[in-house]
N, C-alpha and C positions, 0 to 999 in steps of 0.2 A: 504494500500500500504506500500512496504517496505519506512522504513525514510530515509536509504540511496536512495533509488533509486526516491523520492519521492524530495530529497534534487537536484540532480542531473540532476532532471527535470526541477526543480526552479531555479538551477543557469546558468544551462551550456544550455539543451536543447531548454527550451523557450527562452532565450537571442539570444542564437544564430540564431536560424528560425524566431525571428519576425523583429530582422536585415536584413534577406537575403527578407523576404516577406515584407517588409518596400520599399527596394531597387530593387526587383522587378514590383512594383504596381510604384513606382515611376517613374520607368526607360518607361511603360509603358502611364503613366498619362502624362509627362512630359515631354518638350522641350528645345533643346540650351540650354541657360546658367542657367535654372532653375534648372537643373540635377545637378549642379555642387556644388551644397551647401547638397545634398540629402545626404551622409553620415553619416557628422554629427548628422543628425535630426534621422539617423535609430538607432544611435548606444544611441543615449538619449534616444529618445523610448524605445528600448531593454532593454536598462540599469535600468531605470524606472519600466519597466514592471517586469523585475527579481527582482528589489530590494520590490517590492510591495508585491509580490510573496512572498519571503522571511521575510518582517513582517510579513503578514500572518501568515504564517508557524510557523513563531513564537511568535503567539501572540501577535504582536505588532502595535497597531493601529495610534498612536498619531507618528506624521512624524515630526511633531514641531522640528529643532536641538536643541539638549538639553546639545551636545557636540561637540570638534572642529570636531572631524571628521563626524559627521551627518552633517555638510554641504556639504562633495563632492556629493552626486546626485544633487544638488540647484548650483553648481557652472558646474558640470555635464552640466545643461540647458543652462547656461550663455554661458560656451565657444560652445558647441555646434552652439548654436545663433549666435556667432559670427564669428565662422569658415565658418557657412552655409550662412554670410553675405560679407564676405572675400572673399567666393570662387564664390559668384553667380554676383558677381559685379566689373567692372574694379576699384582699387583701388589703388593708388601709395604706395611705398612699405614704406614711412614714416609714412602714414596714419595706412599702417595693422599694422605694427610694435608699432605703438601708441598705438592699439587696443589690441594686445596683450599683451601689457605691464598694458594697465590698467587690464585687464581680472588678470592677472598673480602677480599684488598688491591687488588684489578686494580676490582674491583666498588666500593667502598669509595670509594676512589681519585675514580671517574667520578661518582658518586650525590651524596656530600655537597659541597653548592654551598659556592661563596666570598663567600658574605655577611658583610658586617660584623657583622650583628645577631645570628649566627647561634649558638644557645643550644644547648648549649655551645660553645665556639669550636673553629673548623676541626681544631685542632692536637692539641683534646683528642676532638673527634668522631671524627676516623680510625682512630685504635685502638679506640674501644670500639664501633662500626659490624663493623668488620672481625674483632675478638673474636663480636659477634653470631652474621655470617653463620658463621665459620668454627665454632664450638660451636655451633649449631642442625644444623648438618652432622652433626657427629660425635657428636651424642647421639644424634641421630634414625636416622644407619645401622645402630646394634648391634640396633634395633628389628627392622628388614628381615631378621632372622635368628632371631628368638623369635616375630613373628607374621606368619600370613598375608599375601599382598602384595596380595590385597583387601583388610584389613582397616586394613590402612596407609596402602596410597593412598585408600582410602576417604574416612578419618579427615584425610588430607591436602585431599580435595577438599573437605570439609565445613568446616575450617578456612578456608580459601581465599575459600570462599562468604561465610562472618561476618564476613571481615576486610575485603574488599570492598564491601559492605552499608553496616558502620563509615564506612570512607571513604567511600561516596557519600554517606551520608546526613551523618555531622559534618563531614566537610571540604570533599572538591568533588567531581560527578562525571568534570573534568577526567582524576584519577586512578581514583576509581572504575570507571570505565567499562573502562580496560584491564585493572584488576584483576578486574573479574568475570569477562573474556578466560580469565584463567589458571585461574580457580574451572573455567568451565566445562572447558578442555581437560583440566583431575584430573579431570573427572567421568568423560570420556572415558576415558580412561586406567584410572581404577576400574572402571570395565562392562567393560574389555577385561583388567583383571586377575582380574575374578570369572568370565568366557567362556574364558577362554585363562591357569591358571593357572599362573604364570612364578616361580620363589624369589628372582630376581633382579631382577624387575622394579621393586618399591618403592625398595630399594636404590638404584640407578641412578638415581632420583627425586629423591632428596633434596636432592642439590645445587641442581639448577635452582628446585627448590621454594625452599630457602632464598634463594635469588639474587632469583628470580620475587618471591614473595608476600612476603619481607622486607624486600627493596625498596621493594613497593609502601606496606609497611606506615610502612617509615622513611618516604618520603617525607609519607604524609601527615600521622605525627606532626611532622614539624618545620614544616610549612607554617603553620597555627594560631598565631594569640601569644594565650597564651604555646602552646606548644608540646604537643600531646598524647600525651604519651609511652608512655600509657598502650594505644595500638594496636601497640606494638611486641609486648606480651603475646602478642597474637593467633596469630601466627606459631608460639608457642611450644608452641599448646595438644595438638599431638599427644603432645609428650613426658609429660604426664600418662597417657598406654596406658602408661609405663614400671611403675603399679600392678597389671597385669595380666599384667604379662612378669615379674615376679620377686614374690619369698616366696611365702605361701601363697595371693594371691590367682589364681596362677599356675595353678593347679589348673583353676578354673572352665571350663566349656566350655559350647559350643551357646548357650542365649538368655541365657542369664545370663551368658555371657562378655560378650556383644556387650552387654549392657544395662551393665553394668559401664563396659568402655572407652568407651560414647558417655557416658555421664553423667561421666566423669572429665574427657572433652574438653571437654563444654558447659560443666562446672561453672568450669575457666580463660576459655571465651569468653564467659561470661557476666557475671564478674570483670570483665575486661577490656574488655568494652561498658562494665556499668557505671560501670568508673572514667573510660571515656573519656566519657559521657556527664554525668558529673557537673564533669568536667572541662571542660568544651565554655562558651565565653564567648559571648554573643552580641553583644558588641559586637568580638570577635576577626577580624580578617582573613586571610585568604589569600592567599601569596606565587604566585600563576599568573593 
């Protein structure tokens, strides 16, 4: 088989159909509030499934993390877990918020390496990594309740996709490549939110999203010297739908809604390419 085509299969094709076949057998299998955690658990699966795939592929057997970024599939599991236990259970919202925040230090914790060189330094990175994931959290769920859970997870896989792209193409497809992983299992997920429409389903997203794709994003803004901070944006760009969830742009509906919220997201991922591409050194190195 061709290696491209071969490659394409492994990141994008299979991620994305064992998401939607995950969330259809569930949608199926499953009842009330048990459905409501079902997401999460497809897009780990997926995510799993392509990333297994892709050692494979490259001869890579031993899963052991041997570096900070071989932990996001293992932290992948955790917030998934916790999303799908968030979403399927009445919980007051000090509780989820606890829960995210320790997911979002546990994460934190594992991602940002112990380099000496490392800009900003470790002591000052932990907090403001861990502030990231845990606020990208909690802005992006009040969303899951003002718009459709296709129109979220959508807006989540299309993010997912740019910020991946970013990384293969400025920094390395080392990371790239698992990040397209997760691009594809949202898209998954999106076809299975717009066939099998669920109010709970984006919701329950958010977390592993912010874990998944913020991850990927940290890591490959710190790899670069100097450092291109500017792909941390990326992750960010759903919360701009937050212009169509409130005042009076709230109103709009049918094509002009949806014209509306993708031009609010591109308009931050397109910032956000920019800066990172202007940023981009070519005499800069990468730490993998």
């Amino acid at each position: 088989m061709n290696p491209t085509i071969q490659l394409a299969a492994v990141t994008i094709l299979a991620p994305a159909a064992a998401a939607l076949a995950v969330l259809w057998l569930g949608q199926r299998a499953l009842k009330g509030a048990a459905r409501h955690g079902l997401a999460p658990l497809a897009f780990a699966a997926s995510y799993w499934l392509g990333y297994a795939m892709l050692s494979w592929l490259q001869s890579r057997s031993d899963f052991a993390p041997a570096r900070h970024w071989q932990w996001i599939p293992y932290l992948t599991l955790l917030s998934a877990a916790v999303g799908a236990l968030t979403a399927s259970i009445r919980s007051h919202i000090v509780a989820r918020w606890a829960l995210i925040a320790a997911v979002a230090m546990i994460s934190t914790w594992l991602l940002v390496p112990t380099w000496p060189d490392l800009e900003p330094r470790r002591a000052i990175t932990l907090p403001l990594v861990a502030a990231y994931l845990f606020l990208l959290t909690v802005l992006l769920e009040p969303l899951a309740g003002r718009l459709a859970s296709s129109v979220l997870t959508s807006h989540l896989a299309l993010t997912a996709a740019c910020s991946a792209a970013l990384i293969a193409a400025l920094v390395s497809l080392t990371y790239g490549e698992p990040a397209v992983i997760a691009a594809a299992a949202l898209v998954g997920c999106a076809a299975g939110a717009w066939l099998f429409p669920e109010p709970a389903l984006a919701r329950a997203l958010v977390l592993v999203y912010a874990v998944n794709v913020g991850g990927w994003a940290f890591t490959g803004a710190i790899n670069p010297r100097p450092p291109l901070f500017a792909l941390l944006v990326t992750p960010l760009a759903p919360l701009a739908l937050w212009v169509s969830a409130v005042g009076p742009l709230a109103r709009k509906r049918g094509i002009a809604a949806i014209a509306l919220q993708t031009a609010a997201v591109l308009t931050v991922l397109a910032l956000a390419g920019g800066l990172a591409w202007m940023a981009t050194s070519t005499d800069g190195d990468s730490d993998w």
